[in-house]
PyMOL CGO cylinders between C-alpha atoms (Angstrom):
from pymol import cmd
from pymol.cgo import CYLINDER

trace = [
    CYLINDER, -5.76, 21.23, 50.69, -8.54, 22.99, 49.12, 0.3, 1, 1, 1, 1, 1, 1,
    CYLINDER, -8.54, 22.99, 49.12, -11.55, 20.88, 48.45, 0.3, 1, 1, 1, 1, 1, 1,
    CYLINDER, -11.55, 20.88, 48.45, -13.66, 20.89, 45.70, 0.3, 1, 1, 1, 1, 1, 1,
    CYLINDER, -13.66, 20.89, 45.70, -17.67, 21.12, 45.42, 0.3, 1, 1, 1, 1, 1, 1,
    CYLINDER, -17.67, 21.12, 45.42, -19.16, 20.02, 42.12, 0.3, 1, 1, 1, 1, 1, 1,
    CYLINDER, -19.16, 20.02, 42.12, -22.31, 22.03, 42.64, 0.3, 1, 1, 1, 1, 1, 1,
    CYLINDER, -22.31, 22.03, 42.64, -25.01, 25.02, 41.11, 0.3, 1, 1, 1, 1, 1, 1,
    CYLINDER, -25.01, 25.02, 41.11, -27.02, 27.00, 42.95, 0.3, 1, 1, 1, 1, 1, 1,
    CYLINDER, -27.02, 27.00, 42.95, -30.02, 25.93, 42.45, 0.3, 1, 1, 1, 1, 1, 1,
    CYLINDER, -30.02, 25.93, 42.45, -29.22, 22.54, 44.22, 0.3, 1, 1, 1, 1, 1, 1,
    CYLINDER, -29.22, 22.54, 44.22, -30.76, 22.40, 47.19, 0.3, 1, 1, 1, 1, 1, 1,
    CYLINDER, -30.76, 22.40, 47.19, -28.67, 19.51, 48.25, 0.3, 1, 1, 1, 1, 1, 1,
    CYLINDER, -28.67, 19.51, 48.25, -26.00, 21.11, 46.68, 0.3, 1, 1, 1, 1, 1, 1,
    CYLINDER, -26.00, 21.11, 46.68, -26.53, 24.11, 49.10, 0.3, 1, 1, 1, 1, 1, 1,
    CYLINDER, -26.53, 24.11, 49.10, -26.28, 21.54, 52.04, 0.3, 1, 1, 1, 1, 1, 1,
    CYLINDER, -26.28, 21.54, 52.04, -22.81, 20.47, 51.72, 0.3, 1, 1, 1, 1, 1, 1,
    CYLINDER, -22.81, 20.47, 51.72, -21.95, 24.27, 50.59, 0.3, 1, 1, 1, 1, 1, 1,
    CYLINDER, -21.95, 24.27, 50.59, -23.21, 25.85, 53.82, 0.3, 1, 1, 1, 1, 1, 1,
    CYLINDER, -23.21, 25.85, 53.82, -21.76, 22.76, 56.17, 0.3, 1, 1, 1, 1, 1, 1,
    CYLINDER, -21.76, 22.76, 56.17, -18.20, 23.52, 54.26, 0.3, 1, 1, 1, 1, 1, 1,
    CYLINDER, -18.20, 23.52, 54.26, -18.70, 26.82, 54.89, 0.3, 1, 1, 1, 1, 1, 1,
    CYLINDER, -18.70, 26.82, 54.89, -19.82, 27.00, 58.56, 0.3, 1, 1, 1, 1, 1, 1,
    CYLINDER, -19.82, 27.00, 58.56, -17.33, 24.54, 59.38, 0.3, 1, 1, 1, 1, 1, 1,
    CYLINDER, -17.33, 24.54, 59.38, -14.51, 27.16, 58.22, 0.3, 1, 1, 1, 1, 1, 1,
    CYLINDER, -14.51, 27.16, 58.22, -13.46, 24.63, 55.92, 0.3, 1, 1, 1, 1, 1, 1,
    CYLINDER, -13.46, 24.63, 55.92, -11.24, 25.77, 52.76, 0.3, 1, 1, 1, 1, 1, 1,
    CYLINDER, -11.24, 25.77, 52.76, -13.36, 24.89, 49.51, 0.3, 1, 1, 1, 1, 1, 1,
    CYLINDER, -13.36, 24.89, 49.51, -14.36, 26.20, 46.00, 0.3, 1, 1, 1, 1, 1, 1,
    CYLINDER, -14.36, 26.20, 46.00, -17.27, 25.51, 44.12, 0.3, 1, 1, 1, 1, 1, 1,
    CYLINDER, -17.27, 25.51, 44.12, -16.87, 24.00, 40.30, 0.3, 1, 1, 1, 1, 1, 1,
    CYLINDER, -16.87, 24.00, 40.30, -20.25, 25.21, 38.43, 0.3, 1, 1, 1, 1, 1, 1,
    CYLINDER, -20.25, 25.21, 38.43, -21.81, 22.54, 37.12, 0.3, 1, 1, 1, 1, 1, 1,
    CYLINDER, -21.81, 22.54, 37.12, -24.44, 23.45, 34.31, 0.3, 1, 1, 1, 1, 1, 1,
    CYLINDER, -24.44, 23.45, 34.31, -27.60, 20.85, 35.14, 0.3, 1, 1, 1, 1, 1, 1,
    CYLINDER, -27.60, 20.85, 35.14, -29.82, 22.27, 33.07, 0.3, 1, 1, 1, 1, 1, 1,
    CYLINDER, -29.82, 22.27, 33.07, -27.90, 22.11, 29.98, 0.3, 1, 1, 1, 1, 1, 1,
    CYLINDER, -27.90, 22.11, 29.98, -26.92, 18.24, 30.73, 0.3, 1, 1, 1, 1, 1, 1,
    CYLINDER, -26.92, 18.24, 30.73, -23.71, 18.59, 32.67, 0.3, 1, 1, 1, 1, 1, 1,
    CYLINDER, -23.71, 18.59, 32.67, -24.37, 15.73, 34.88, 0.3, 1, 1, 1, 1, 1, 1,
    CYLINDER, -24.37, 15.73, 34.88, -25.56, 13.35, 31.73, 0.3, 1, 1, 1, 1, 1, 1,
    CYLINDER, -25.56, 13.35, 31.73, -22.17, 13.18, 30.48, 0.3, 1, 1, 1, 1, 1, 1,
    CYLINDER, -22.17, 13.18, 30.48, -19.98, 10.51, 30.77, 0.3, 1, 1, 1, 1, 1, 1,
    CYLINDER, -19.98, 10.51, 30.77, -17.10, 12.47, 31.90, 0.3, 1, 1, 1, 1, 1, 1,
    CYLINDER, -17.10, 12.47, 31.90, -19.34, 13.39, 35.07, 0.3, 1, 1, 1, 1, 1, 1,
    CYLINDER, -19.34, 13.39, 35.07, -20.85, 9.74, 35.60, 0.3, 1, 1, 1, 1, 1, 1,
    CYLINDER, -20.85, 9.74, 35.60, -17.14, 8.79, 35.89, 0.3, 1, 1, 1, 1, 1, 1,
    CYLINDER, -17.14, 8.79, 35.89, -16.71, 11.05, 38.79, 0.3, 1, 1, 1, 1, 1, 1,
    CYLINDER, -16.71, 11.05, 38.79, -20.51, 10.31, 39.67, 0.3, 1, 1, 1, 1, 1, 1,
    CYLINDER, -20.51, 10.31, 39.67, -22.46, 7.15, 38.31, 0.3, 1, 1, 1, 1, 1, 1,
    CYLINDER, -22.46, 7.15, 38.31, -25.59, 8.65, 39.52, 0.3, 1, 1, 1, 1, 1, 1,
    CYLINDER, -25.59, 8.65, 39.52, -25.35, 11.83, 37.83, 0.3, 1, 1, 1, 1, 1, 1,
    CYLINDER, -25.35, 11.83, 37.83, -25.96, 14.11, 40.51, 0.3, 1, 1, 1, 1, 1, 1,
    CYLINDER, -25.96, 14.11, 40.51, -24.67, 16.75, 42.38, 0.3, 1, 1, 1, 1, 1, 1,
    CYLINDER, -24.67, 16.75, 42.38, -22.88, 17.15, 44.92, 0.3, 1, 1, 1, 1, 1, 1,
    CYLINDER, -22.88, 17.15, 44.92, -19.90, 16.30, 44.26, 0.3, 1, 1, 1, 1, 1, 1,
    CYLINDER, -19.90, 16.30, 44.26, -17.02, 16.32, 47.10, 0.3, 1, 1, 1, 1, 1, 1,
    CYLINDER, -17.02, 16.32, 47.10, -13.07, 16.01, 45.74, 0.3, 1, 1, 1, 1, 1, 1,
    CYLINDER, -13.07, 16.01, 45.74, -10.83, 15.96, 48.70, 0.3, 1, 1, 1, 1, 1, 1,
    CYLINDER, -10.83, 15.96, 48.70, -7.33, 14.85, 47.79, 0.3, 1, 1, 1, 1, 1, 1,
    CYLINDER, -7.33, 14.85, 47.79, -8.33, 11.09, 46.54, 0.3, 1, 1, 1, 1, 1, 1,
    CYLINDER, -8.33, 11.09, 46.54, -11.76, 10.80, 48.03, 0.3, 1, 1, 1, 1, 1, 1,
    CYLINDER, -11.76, 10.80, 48.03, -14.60, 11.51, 46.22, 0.3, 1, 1, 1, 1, 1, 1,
    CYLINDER, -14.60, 11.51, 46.22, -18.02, 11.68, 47.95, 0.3, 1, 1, 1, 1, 1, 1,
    CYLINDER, -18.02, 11.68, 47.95, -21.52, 11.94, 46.49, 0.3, 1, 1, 1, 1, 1, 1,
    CYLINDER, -21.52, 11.94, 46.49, -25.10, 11.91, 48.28, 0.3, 1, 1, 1, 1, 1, 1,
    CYLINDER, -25.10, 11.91, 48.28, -25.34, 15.21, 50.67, 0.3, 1, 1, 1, 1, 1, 1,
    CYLINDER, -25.34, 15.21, 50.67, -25.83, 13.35, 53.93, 0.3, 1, 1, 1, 1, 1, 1,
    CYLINDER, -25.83, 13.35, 53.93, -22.67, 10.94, 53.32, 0.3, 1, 1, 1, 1, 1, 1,
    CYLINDER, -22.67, 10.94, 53.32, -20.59, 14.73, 52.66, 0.3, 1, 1, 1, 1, 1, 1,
    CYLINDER, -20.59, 14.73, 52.66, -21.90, 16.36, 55.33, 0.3, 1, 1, 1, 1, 1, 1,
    CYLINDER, -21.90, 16.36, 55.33, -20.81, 13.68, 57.94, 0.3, 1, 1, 1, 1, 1, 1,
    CYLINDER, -20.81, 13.68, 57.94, -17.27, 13.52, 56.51, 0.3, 1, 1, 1, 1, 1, 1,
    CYLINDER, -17.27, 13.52, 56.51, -17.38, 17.24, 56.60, 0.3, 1, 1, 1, 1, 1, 1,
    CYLINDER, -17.38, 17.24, 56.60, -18.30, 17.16, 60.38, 0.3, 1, 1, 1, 1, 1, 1,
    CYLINDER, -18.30, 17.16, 60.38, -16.15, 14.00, 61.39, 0.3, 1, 1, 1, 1, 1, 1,
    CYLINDER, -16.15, 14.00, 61.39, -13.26, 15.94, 59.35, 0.3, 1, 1, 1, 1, 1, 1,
    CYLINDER, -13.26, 15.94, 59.35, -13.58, 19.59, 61.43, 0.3, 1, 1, 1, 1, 1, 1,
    CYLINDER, -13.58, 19.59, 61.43, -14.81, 18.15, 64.94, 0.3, 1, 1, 1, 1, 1, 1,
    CYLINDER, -14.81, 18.15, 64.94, -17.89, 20.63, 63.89, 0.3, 1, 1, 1, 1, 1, 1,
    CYLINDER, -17.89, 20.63, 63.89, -21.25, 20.66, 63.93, 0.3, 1, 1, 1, 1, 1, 1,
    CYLINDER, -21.25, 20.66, 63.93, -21.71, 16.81, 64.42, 0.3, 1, 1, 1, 1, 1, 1,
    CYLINDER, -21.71, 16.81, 64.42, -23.13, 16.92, 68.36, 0.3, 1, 1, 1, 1, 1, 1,
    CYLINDER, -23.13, 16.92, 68.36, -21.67, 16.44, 71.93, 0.3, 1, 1, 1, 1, 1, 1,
    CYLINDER, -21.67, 16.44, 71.93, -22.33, 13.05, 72.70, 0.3, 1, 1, 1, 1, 1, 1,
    CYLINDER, -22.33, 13.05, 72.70, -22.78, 9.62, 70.81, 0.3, 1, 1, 1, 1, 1, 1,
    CYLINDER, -22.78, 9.62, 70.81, -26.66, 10.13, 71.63, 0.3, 1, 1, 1, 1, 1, 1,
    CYLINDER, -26.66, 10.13, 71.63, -26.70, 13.17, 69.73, 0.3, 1, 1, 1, 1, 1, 1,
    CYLINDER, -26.70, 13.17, 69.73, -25.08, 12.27, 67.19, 0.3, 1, 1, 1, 1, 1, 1,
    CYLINDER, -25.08, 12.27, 67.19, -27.74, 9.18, 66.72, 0.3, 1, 1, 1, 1, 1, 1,
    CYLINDER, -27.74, 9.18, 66.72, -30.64, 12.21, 66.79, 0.3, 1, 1, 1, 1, 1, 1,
    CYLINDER, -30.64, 12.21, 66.79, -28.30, 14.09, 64.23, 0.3, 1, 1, 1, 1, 1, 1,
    CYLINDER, -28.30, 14.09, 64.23, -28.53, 11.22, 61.94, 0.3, 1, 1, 1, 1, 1, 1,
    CYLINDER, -28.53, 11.22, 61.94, -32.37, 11.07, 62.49, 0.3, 1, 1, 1, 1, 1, 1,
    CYLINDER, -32.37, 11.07, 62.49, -33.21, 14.28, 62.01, 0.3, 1, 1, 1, 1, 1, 1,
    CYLINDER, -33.21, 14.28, 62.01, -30.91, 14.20, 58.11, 0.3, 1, 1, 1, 1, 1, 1,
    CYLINDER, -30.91, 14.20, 58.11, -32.80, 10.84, 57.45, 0.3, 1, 1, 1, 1, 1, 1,
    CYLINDER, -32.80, 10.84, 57.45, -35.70, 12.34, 57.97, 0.3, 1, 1, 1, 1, 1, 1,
    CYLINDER, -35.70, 12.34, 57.97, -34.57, 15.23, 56.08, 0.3, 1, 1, 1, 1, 1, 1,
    CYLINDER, -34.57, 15.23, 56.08, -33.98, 13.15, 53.05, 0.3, 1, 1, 1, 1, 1, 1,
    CYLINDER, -33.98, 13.15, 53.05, -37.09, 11.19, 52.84, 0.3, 1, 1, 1, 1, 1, 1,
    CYLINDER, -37.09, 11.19, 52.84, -39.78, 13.87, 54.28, 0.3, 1, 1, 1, 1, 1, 1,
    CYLINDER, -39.78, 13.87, 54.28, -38.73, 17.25, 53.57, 0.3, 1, 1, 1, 1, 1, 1,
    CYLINDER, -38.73, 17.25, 53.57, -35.61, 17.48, 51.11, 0.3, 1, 1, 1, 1, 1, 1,
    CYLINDER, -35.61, 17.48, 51.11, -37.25, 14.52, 49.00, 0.3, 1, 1, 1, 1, 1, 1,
    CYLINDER, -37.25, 14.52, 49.00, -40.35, 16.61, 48.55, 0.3, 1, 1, 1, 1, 1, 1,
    CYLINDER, -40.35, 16.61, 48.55, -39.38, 20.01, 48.27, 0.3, 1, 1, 1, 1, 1, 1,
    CYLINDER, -39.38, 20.01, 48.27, -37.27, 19.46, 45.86, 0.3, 1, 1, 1, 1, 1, 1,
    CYLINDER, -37.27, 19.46, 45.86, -39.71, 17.44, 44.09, 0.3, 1, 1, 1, 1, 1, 1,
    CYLINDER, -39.71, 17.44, 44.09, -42.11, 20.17, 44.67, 0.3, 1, 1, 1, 1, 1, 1,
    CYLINDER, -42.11, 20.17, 44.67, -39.50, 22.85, 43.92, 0.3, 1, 1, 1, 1, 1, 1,
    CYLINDER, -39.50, 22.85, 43.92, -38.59, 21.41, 40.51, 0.3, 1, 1, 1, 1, 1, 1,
    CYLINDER, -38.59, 21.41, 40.51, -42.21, 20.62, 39.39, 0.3, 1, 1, 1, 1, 1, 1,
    CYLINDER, -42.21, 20.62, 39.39, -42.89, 24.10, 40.02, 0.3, 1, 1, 1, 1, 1, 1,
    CYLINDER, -42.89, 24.10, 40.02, -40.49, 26.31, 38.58, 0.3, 1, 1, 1, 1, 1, 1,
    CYLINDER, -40.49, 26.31, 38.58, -37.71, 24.43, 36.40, 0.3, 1, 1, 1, 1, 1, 1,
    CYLINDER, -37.71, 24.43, 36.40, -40.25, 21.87, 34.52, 0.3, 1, 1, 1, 1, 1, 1,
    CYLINDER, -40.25, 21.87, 34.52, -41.54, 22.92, 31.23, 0.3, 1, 1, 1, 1, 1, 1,
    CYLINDER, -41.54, 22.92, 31.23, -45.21, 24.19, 32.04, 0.3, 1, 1, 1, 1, 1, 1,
    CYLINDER, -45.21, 24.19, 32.04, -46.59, 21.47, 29.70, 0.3, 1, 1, 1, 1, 1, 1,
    CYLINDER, -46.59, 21.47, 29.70, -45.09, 18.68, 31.92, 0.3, 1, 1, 1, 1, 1, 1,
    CYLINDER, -45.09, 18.68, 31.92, -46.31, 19.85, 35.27, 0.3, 1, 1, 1, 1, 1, 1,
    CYLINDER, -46.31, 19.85, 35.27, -49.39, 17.97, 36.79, 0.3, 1, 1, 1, 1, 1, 1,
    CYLINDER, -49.39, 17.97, 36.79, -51.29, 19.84, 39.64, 0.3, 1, 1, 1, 1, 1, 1,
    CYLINDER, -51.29, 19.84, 39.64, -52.86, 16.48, 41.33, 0.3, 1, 1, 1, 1, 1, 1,
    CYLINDER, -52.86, 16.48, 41.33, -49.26, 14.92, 41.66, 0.3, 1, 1, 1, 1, 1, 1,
    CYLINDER, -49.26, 14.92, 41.66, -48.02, 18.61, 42.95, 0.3, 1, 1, 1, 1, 1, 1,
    CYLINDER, -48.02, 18.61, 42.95, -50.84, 18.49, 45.59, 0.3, 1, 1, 1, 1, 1, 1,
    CYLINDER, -50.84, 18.49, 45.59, -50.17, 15.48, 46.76, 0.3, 1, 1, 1, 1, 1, 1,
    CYLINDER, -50.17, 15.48, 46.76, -46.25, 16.15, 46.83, 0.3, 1, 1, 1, 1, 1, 1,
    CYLINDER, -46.25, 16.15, 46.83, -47.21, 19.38, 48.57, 0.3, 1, 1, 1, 1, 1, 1,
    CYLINDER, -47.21, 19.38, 48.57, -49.49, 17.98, 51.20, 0.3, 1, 1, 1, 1, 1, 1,
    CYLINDER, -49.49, 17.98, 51.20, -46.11, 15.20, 52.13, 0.3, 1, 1, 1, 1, 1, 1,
    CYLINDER, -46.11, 15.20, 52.13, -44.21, 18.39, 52.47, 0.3, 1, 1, 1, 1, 1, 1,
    CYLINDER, -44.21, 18.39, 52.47, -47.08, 20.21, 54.57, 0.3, 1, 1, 1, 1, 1, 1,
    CYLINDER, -47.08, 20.21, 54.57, -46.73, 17.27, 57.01, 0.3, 1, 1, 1, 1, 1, 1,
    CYLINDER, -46.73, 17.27, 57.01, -43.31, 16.92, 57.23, 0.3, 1, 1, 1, 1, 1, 1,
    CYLINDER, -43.31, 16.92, 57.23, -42.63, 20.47, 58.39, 0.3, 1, 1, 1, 1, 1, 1,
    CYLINDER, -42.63, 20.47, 58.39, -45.64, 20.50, 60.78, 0.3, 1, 1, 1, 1, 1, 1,
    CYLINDER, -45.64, 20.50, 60.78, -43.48, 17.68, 62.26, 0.3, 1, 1, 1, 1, 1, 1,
    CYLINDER, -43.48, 17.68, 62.26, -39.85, 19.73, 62.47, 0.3, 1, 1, 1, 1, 1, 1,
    CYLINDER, -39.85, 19.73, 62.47, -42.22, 22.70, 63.74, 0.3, 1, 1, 1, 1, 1, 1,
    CYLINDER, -42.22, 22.70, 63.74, -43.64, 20.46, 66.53, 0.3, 1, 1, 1, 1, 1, 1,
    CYLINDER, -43.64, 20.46, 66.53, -39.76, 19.50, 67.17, 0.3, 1, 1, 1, 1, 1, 1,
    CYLINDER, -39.76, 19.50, 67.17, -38.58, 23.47, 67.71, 0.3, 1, 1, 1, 1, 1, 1,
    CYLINDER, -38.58, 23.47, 67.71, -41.49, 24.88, 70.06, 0.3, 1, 1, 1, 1, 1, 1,
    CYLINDER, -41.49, 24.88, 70.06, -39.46, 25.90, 72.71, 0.3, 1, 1, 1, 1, 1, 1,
    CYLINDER, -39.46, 25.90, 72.71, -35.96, 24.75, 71.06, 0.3, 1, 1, 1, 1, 1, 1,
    CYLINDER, -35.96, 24.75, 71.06, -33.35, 26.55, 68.97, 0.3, 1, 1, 1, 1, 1, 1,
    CYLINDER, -33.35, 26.55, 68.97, -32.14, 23.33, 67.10, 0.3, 1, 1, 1, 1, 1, 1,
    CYLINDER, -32.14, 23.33, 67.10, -33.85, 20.38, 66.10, 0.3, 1, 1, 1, 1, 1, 1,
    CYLINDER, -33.85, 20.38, 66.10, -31.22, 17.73, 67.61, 0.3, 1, 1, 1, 1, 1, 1,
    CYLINDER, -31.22, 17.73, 67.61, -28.82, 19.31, 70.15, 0.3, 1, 1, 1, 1, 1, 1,
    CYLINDER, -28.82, 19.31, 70.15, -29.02, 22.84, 71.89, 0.3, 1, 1, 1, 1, 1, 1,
    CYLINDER, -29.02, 22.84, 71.89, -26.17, 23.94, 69.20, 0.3, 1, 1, 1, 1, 1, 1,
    CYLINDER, -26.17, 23.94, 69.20, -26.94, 23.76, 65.58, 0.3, 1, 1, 1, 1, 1, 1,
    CYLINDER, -26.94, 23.76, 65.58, -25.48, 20.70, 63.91, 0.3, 1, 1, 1, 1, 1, 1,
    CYLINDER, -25.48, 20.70, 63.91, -25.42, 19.59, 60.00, 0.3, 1, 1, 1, 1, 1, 1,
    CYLINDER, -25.42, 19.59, 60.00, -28.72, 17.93, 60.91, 0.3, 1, 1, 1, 1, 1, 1,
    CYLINDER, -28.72, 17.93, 60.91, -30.18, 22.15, 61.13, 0.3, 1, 1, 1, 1, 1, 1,
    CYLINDER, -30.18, 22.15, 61.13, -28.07, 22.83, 57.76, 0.3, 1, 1, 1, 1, 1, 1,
    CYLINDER, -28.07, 22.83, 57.76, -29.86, 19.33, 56.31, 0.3, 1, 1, 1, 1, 1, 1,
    CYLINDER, -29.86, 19.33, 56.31, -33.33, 19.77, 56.95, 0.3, 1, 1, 1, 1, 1, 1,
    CYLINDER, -33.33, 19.77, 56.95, -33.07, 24.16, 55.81, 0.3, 1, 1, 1, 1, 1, 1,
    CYLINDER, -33.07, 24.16, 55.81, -31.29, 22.93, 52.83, 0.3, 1, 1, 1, 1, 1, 1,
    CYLINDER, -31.29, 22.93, 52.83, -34.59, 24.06, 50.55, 0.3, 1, 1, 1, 1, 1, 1,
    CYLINDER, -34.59, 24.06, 50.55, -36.20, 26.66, 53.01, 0.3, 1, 1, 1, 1, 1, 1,
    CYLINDER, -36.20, 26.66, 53.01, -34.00, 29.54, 51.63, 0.3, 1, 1, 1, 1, 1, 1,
    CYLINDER, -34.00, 29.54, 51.63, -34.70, 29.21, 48.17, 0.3, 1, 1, 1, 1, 1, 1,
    CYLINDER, -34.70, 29.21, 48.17, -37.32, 32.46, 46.78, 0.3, 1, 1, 1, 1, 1, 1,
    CYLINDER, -37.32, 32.46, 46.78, -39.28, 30.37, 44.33, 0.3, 1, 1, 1, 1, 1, 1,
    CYLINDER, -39.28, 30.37, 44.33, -42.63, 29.62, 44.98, 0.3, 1, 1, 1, 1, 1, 1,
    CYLINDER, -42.63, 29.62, 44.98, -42.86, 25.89, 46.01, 0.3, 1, 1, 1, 1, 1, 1,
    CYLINDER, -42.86, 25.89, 46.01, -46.01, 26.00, 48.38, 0.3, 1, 1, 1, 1, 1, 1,
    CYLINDER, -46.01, 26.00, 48.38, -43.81, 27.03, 51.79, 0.3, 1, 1, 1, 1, 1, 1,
    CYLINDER, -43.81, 27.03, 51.79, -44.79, 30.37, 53.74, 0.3, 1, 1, 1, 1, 1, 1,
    CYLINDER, -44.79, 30.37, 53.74, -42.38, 30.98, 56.78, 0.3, 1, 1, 1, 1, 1, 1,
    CYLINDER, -42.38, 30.98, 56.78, -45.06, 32.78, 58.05, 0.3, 1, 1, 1, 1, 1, 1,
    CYLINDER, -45.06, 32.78, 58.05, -47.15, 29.66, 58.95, 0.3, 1, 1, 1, 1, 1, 1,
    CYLINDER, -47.15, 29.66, 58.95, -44.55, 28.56, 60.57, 0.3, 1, 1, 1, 1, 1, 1,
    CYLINDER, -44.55, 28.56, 60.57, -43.43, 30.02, 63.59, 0.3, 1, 1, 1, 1, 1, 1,
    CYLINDER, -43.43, 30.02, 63.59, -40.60, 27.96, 65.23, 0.3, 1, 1, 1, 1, 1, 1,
    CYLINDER, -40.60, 27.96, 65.23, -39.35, 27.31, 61.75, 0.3, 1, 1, 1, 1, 1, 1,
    CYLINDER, -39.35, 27.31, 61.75, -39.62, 30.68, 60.64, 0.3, 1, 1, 1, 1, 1, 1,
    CYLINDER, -39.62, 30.68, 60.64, -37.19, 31.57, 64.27, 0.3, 1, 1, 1, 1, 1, 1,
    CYLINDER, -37.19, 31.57, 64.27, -35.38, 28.91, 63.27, 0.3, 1, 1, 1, 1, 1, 1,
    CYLINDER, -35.38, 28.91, 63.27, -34.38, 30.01, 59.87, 0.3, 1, 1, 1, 1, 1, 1,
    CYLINDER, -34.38, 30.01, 59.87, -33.13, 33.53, 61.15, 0.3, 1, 1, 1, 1, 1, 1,
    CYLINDER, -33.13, 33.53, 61.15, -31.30, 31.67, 63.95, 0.3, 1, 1, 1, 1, 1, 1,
    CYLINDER, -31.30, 31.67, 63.95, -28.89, 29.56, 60.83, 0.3, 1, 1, 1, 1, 1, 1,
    CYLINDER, -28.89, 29.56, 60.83, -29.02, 32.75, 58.57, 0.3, 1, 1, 1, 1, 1, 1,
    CYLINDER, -29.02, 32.75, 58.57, -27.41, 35.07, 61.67, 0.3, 1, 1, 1, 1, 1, 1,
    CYLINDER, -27.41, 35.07, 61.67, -24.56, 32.44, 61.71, 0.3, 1, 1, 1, 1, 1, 1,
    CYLINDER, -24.56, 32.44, 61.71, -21.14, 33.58, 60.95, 0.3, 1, 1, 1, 1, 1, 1,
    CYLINDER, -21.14, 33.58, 60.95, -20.20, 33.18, 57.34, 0.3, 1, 1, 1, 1, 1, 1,
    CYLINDER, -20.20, 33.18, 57.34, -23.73, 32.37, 56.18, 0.3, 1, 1, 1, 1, 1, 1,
    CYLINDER, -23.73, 32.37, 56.18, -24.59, 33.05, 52.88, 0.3, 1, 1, 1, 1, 1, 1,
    CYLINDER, -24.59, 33.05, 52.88, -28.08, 32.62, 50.63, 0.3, 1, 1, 1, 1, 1, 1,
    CYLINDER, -28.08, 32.62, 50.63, -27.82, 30.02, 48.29, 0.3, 1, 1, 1, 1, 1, 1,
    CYLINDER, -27.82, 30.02, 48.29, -27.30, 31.88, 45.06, 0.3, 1, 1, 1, 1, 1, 1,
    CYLINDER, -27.30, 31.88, 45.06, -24.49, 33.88, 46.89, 0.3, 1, 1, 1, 1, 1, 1,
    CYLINDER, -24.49, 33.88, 46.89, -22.98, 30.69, 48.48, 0.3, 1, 1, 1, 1, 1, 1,
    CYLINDER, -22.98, 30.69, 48.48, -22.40, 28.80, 44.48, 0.3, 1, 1, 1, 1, 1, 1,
    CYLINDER, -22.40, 28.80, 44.48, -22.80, 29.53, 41.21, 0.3, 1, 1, 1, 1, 1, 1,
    CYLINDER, -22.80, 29.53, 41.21, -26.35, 29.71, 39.88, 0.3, 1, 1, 1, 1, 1, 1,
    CYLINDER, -26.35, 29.71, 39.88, -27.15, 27.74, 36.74, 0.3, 1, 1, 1, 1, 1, 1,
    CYLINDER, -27.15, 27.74, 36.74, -30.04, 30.40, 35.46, 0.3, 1, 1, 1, 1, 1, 1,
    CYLINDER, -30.04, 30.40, 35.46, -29.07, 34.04, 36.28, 0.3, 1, 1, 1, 1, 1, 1,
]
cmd.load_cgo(trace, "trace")
C-alpha cells in the first residue's frame, strides 16, 4: 500500500520523514500541503492533525504526526536504518532528541525568522540568540563526527537523516558548511546515498 506524506518543501521536518521514506525504498507520495496560505489552520487538517503541522503520515488506518514518531515507524516498518543492536538504537534515539531540541528546534526557528517572516516582524537580538543555540549545537554533532562517518552507528541511521533535516536547505539561516568540516563530509556522505534527493526535488515546494 502506498503511503501518504502530508508535506511542502519547505518543511524541514517535512523533509525528514520524506528522505527516511525514501532511503528506506519505501512506496510513498507526497500530498502538497499549502502552509503559507493556511492549509494547516483548517479544520479539515486539524482533524487529521490537532496540532496543525506537518508531517503528516497515512498508512492504511494509522495516521502519524511529529517527524521523530514517523521516522521510527518508518524504520521499525522496513528493518532500515534503525541500528544493529538495542544499544544503538538507544544512541539513535539520542542523537533525534537532540536533533529536535538543539538543532531542528533552532534552525527552523532561525530558518523561518529569516526568510519566510514578514521583514517588519523579524527581531535581530532574538535571531542572535537563536543563532548562537544553533552555533552550539552543531559544534557539538561536529565534535561527534571527527573521525566518524555517522553520528550513532558506523552505517547511517534516521538519527543522520534527523539531525541534516535543515542543513540542505539554500536560504541563508546563519550555517556555512565550510566551518564545518566533519559536518560538511558528512553532508556529502547522506547526499551520495542512493535515491537521495534535495529537498525541493524530494516534495512539492510551497513558494516556487
Amino acid at each position: 500500500m502506498m503511503m501518504k506524506l502530508h508535506c511542502f518543501g519547505e518543511s524541514g521536518n517535512a523533509y525528514k520523514v520524506a528522505l527516511t521514506l525514501t532511503l528506506a525504498d519505501a512506496a510513498w507520495e507526497p500530498v502538497f500541503v499549502d502552509f503559507f496560505k493556511g492549509a494547516t489552520r483548517t479544520p479539515e487538517f486539524r482533524a487529521l492533525n490537532v496540532m496543525g503541522e506537518v508531517p503528516v503520515l497515512e498508512d492504511g488506518d494509522t495516521v502519524l504526526t511529529q517527524s521523530g514518531v514517523i521516522q521510527d515507524y518508518i524504520s521499525s516498518k522496513t528493518g532500515k536504518l534503525g541500528g544493529k543492536s538495542a544499544a544503538e538504537r538507544r544512541d539513535v534515539l539520542r542523537w533525534m532528541f537532540f536533533d529536535n531540541h538543539k538543532v531542528s528546534g533552532m534552525a527552523g526557528t532561525l530558518r523561518f525568522n529569516m526568510n519566510f517572516l514578514p521583514e517588519d516582524k523579524r527581531n535581530a537580538d532574538v535571531n542572535a540568540f537563536v543563532a548562537m543555540r544553533l552555533a552550539s549545537a552543531l559544534k557539538i554533532m561536529e565534535t561527534q563526527l571527527e573521525g566518524r562517518d555517522w553520528l550513532a552507528s558506523d552505517e547511517m541511521t534516521i538519527a543522520d537523516i534527523a539531525c541534516c533535516g535543515y542543513l540542505f536547505y539554500p536560504e541563508d539561516f546563519t550555517f556555512d558548511r565550510k566551518a564545518y568540516p566533519n559536518i560538511d563530509r558528512w553532508l556529502d556522505a547522506i547526499a551520495a546515498q542512493p535515491g537521495w534527493q534535495h529537498p525541493y526535488d524530494l516534495m512539492p515546494r510551497a513558494r516556487g
